[in-house]
C-alpha positions as CSV (number, residue, x, y, z in Angstrom):
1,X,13.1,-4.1,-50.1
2,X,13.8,-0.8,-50.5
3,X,16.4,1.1,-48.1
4,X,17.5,5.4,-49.1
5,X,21.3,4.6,-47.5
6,X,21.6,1.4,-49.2
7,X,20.8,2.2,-52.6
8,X,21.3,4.9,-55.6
9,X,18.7,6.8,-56.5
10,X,18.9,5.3,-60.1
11,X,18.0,2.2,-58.1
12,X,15.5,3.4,-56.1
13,X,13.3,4.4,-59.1
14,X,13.7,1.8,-60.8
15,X,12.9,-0.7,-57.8
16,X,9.5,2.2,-57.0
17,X,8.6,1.8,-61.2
18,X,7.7,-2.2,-60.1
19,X,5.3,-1.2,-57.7
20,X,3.5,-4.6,-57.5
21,X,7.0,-6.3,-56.3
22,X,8.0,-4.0,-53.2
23,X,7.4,-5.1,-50.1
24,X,9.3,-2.7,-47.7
25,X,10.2,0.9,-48.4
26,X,12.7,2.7,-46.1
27,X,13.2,6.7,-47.2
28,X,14.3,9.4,-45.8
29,X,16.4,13.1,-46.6
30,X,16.3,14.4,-49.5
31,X,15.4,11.2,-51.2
32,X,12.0,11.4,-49.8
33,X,11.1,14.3,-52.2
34,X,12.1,13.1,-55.2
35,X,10.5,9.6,-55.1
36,X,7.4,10.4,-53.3
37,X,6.1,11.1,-57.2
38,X,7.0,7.6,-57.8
39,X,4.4,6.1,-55.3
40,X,0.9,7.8,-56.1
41,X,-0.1,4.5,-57.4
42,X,-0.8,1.2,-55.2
43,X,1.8,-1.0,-54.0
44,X,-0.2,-3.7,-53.0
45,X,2.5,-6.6,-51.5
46,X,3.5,-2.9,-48.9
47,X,3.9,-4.4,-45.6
48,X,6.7,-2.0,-44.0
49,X,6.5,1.8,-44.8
50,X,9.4,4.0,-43.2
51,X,9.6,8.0,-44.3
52,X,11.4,10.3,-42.4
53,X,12.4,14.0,-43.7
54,X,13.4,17.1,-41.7
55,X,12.4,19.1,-44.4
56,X,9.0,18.0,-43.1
57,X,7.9,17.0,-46.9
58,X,4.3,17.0,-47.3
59,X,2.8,13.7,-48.4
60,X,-0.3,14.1,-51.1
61,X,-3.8,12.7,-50.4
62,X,-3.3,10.1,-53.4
63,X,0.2,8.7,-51.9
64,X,-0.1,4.7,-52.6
65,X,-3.3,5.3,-54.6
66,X,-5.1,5.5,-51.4
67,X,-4.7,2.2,-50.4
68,X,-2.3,0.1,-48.3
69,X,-4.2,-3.6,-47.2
70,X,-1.4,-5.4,-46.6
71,X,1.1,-2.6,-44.6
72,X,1.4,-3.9,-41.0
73,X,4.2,-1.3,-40.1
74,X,4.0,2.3,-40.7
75,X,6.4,4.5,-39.4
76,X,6.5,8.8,-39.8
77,X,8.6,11.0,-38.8
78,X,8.4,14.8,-39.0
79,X,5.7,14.2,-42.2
80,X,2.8,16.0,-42.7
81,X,0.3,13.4,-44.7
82,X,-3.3,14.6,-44.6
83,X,-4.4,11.8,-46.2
84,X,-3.1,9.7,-43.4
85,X,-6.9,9.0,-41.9
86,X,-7.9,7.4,-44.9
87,X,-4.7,5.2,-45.8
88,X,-5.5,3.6,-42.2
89,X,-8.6,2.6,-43.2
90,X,-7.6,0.3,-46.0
91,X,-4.5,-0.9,-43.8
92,X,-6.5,-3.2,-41.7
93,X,-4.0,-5.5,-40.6
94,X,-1.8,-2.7,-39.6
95,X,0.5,-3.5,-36.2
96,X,2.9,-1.0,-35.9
97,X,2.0,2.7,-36.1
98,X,4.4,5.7,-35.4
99,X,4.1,9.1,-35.7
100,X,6.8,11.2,-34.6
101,X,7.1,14.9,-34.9
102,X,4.0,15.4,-36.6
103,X,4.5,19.3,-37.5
104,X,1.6,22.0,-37.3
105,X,0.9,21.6,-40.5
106,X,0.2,17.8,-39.9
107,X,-2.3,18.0,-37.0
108,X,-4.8,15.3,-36.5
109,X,-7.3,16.2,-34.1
110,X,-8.4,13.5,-31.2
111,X,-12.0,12.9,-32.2
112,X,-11.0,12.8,-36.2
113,X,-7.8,10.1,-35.1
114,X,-10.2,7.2,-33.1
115,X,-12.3,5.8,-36.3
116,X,-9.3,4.8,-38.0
117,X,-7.8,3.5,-35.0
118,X,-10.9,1.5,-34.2
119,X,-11.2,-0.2,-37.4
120,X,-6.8,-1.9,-36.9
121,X,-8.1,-4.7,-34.4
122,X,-4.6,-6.0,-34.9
123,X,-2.5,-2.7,-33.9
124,X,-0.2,-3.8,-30.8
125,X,2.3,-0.1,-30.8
126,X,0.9,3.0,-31.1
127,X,3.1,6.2,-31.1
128,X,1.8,9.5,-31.5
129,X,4.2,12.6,-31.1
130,X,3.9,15.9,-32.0
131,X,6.2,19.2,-32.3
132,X,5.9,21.5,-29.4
133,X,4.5,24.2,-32.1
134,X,0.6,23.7,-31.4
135,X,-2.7,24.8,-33.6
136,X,-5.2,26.7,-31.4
137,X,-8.2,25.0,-31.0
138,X,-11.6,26.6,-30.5
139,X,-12.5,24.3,-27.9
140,X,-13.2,20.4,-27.2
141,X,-16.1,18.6,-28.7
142,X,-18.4,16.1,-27.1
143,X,-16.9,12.8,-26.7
144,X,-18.9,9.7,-28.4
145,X,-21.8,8.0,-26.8
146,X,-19.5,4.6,-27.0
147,X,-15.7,4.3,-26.6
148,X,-13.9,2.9,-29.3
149,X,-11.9,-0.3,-28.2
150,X,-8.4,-1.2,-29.3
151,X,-8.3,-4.8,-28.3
152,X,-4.6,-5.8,-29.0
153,X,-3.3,-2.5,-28.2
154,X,-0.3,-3.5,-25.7
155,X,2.0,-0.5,-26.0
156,X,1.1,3.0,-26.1
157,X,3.4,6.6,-26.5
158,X,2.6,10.0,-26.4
159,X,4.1,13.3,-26.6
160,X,2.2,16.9,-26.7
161,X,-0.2,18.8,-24.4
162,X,-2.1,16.7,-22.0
163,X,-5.0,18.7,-23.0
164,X,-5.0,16.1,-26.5
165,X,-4.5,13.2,-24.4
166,X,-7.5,13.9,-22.2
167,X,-9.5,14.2,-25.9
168,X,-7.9,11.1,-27.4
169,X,-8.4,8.5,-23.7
170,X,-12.3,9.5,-23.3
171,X,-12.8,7.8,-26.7
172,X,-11.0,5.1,-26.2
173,X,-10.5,1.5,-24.1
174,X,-7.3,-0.3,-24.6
175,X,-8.0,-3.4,-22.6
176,X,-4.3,-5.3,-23.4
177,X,-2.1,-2.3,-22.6
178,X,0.7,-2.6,-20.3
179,X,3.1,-0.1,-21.5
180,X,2.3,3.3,-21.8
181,X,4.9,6.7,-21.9
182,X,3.2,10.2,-22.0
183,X,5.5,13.2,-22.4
184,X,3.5,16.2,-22.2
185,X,4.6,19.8,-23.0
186,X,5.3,21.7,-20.3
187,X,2.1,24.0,-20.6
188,X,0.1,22.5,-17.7
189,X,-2.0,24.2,-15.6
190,X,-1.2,22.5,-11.9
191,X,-4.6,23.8,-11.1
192,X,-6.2,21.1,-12.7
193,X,-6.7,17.7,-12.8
194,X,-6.7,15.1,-15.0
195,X,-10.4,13.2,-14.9
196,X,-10.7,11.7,-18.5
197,X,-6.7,10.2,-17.9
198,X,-7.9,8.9,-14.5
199,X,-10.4,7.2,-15.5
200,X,-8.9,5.5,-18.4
201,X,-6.0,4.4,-16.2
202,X,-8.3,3.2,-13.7
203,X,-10.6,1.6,-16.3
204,X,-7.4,-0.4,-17.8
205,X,-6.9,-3.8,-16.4
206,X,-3.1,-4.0,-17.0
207,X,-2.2,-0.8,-15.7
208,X,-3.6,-2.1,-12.0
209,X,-1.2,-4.4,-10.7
210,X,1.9,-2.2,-9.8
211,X,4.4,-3.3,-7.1
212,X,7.2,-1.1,-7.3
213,X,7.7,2.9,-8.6
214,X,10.7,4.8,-9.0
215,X,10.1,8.8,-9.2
216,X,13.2,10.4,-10.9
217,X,13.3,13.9,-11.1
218,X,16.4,15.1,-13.8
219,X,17.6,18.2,-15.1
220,X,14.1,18.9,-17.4
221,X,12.2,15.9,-16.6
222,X,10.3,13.8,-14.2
223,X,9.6,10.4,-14.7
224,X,7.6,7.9,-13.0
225,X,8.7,3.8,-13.4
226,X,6.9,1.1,-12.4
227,X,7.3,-2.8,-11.9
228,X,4.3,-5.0,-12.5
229,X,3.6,-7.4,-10.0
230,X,2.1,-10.0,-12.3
231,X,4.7,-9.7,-15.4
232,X,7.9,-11.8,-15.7
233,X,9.1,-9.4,-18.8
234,X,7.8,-5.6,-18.2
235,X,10.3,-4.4,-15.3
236,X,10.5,-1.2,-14.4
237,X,8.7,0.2,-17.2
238,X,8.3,3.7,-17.7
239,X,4.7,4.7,-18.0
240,X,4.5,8.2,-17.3
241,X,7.5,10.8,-18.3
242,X,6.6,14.4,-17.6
243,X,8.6,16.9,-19.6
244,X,9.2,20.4,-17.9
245,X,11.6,22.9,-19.0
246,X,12.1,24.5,-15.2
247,X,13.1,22.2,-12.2
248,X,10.8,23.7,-9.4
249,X,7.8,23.0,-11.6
250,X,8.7,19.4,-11.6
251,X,7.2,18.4,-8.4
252,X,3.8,20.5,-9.0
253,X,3.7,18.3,-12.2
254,X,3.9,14.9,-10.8
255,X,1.5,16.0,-7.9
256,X,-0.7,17.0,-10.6
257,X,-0.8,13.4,-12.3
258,X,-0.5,11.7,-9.7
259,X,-3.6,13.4,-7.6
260,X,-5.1,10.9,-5.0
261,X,-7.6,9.7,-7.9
262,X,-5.2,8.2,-10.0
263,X,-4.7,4.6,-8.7
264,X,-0.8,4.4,-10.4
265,X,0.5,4.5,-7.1
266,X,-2.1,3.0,-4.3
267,X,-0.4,-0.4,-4.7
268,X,2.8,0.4,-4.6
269,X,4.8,-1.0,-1.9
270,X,8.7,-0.3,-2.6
271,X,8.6,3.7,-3.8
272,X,12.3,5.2,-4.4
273,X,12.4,9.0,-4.8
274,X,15.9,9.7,-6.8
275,X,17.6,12.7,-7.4
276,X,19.1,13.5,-10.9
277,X,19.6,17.6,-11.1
278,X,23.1,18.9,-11.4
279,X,22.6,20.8,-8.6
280,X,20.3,21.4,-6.0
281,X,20.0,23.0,-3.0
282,X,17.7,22.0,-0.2
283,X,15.5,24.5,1.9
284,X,12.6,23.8,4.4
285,X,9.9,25.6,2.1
286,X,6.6,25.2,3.5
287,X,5.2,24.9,-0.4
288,X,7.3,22.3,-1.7
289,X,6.8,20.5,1.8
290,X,3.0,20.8,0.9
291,X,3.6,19.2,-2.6
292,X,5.4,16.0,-1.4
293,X,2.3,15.7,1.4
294,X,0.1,15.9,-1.7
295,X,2.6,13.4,-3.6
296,X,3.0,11.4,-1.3
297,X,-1.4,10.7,-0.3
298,X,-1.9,8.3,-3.1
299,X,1.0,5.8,-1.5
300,X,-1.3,3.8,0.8
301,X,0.4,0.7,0.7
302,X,3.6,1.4,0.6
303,X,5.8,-0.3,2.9
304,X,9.5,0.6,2.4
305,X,10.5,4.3,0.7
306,X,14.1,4.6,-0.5
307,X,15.4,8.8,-0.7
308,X,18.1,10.1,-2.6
309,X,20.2,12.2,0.1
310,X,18.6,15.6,-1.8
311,X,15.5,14.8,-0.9
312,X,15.5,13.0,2.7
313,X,15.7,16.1,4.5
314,X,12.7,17.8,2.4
315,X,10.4,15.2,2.8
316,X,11.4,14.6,6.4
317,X,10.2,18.0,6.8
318,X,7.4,17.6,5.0
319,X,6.3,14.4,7.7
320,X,7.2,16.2,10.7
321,X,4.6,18.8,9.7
322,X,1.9,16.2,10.2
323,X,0.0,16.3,13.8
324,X,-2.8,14.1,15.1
325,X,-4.6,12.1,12.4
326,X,-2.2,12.8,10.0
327,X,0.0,11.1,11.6
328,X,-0.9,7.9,10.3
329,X,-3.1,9.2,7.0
330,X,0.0,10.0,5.1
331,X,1.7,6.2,4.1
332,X,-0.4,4.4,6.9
333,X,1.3,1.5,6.2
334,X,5.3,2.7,6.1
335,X,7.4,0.5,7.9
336,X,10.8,1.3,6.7
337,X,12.9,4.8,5.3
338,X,16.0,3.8,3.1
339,X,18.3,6.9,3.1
340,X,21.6,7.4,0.8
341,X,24.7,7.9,2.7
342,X,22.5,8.6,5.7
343,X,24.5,9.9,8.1
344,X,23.9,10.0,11.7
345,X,23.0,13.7,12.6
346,X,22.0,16.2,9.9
347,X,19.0,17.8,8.1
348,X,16.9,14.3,8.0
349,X,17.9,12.9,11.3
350,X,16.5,16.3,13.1
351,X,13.2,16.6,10.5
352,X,12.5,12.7,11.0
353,X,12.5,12.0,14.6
354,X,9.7,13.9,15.6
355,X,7.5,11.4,12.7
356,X,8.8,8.7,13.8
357,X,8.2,9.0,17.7
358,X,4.6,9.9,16.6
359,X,4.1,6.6,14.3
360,X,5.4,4.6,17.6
361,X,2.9,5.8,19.9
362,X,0.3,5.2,17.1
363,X,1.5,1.8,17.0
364,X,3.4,1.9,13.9
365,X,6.8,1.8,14.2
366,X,9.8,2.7,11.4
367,X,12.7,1.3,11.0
368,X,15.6,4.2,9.2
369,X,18.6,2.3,7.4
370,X,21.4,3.4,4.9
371,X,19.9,3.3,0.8
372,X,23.5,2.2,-0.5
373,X,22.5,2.5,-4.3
374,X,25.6,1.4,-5.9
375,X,25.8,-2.1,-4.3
376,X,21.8,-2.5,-4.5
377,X,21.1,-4.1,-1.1
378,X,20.0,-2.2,2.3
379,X,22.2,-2.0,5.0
380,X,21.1,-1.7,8.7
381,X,22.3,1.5,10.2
């Protein structure tokens, strides 16, 4: 095993000069550009590869002699290797891959990334992250006749445009994934939606059974968690962590995401909306109150909905807004509000009571209690 922080350079070559006899290799710094000469010829008992440099050092197409067929973890950070596609090839028992920080000059377009990936039937972790600087493209090409399938894929991270991630899902199926995070730059048009995601979601078996999702909305980011019902191990999990750099674009993005085609949420049944911004001030804007209706359609089995005290009296508002029909089309199946320190006049008490009096003539009464958050039980108010 070779480690950079453990060992003197002196060391280090002379551990790289027996290249039939290493088995891990952990570089990063400075060290990285003066050993990478070192390894242009195979290493062929490699099974854990670990390069990190900020001086985003460019790796050369012949790096391992273009071979790697025992490597079962690979992990890159800010490294531009363009002869990445075709080490995968050879590493077919590959389990771990990351790639963080891929820089601009390291770009590896969706439809040129799936072969590769389809040949590693034993890959469980996938990362793929990229710097926010971002080539142009000319425009998206057609998507494969057939989907490539990842069978053992199980966990799943992404971070760049969503625009990518809509590229990379339509040629893929990842029938064992439970766990996936998506951080997408925040260049998103709230205009659109999201079909290819949608329909890779709703076409992977794991990602089905959700009982519980916590929305968090912090200084920068939203993020969406969710419990499985049928895991004993994968609890709150977070799946879908939306980066934006300005707060009132936060709820446009999760709406977005979220749209009442994605099934994430449509068997939830416990849904806490929490509230993470240093500051924020709450005002009864008819468009925001529109965005939580919007958030808020996909929710069709929830039961119980536990607020952060920012946000009661917005979506309160929001509720009271809906007449006739809507009455009941928005959480039809709501049978209990969980407030923080709710107290008992205010904001949410005057927004709320004109939606609940509606739900009990429709014959669907709620029940409003105290959310005490710090001792994790409800309390009856």
């Amino acid at each position: 095993m070779i480690r950079a922080s453990s060992s003197g350079m002196d060391n280090i070559i002379a551990a790289l000069e027996q290249s039939n006899r290493v088995c891990q290799v952990n570089l990063y710094g400075s060290r990285l550009g003066n050993v990478l000469p070192l390894m242009q010829v195979p290493f062929p008992e490699l099974t854990n590869l670990q390069l990190s440099s900020r001086d985003q050092d460019n790796i050369p197409d012949t790096f391992l002699g273009g071979s790697a067929p025992r490597l079962r973890s690979l992990v890159l950070n800010f490294i531009s290797f363009p002869g990445l596609l075709k080490l995968l090839l050879s590493a077919t028992h590959l389990v771990h891959l990351h790639l963080r920080g891929i820089p601009h000059s390291g770009y590896i377009s969706p439809e040129a990334i799936v072969p590769p990936l389809s040949v590693l039937s034993s890959l469980e972790s996938f990362i793929l992250e990229f710097e926010c600087s971002w080539p142009d493209r000319e425009g998206s090409s057609l998507p494969p006749p057939n989907r490539s399938i990842l069978p053992s894929l199980a966990d799943f991270s992404f971070v760049g445009p969503i625009e990518y991630l809509e590229e990379l899902v339509i040629r893929i199926d990842t029938p064992q994934l439970d766990k996936i995070c998506m951080e997408f730059f925040p260049r998103i048009d709230y205009n659109r939606t999201c079909p290819q995601l949608v329909q890779f979601t709703n076409r992977t078996p794991m990602l089905k059974a959700l009982d519980e999702a916590h929305v968090q909305f912090h200084d920068g980011t939203t993020s969406l968690k969710f419990r499985y019902r049928t895991s004993k191990s994968s609890l709150d999990e977070r799946l879908i962590n939306i980066s934006c750099s300005v707060s009132h674009v936060q709820l446009p993005s999760i709406e977005q995401v979220c749209n009442p085609s994605l099934h994430l949420l449509s068997t939830v049944e416990d849904l806490y909306i929490e509230h993470r911004y240093r500051r924020l001030d709450w005002t009864n804007d008819p468009i925001r109150n529109y965005l939580w209706l919007q958030f808020l359609l996909p929710c069709i089995a929830v039961k119980n909905i536990y607020l952060s005290k920012e946000f009661a009296p917005g979506i309160a508002a929001a509720l009271q807004g809906l007449v006739g029909n809507g009455i009941t089309e928005v959480l039809p199946n709501m049978q209990h509000i969980f407030v923080e320190e709710l107290e008992p006049s205010g904001p949410f008490q005057e927004n709320i009571r004109q939606f609940v009096a509606a739900r009990q003539l429709s014959s669907h009464s709620i029940a409003i209690s105290v959310w005490d958050k710090n001792a994790n039980t409800d309390m009856k108010y």
